[in-house]
N, C-alpha and C positions, 0 to 999 in steps of 0.2 A: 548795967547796960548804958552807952554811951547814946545821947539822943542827939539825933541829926538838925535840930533846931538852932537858930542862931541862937547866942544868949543879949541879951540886954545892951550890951557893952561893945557887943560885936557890930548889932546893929547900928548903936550910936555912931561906930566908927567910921563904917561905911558910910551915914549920912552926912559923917565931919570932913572923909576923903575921897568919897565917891567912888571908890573901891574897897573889898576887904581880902587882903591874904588870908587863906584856911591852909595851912600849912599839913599834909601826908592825903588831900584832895584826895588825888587821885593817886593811881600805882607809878614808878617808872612809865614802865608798858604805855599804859594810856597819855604819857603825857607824849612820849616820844610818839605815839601814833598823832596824836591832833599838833605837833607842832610842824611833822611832815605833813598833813594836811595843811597848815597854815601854808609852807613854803611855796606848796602847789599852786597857792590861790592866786589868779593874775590880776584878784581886786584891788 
């Protein structure tokens, strides 16, 4: 069973780039829905 917890290394990453790619996130489906939400946004 795969655990949804960052590991170690991951988190290091993030605190070296201030973001961290998790790469199969999400489905297609969902990204294409929030990236049409993004375009919507007039912020």
């Amino acid at each position: 069973m795969k655990s949804n917890a960052f590991s170690t290394q991951e988190i290091a990453k993030y605190h070296q780039d201030g973001y961290l790619i998790v790469k199969n996130f999400c489905t297609k489906a969902e990204t294409d829905k929030m990236y049409g939400i993004a375009l919507e946004d007039d912020a």
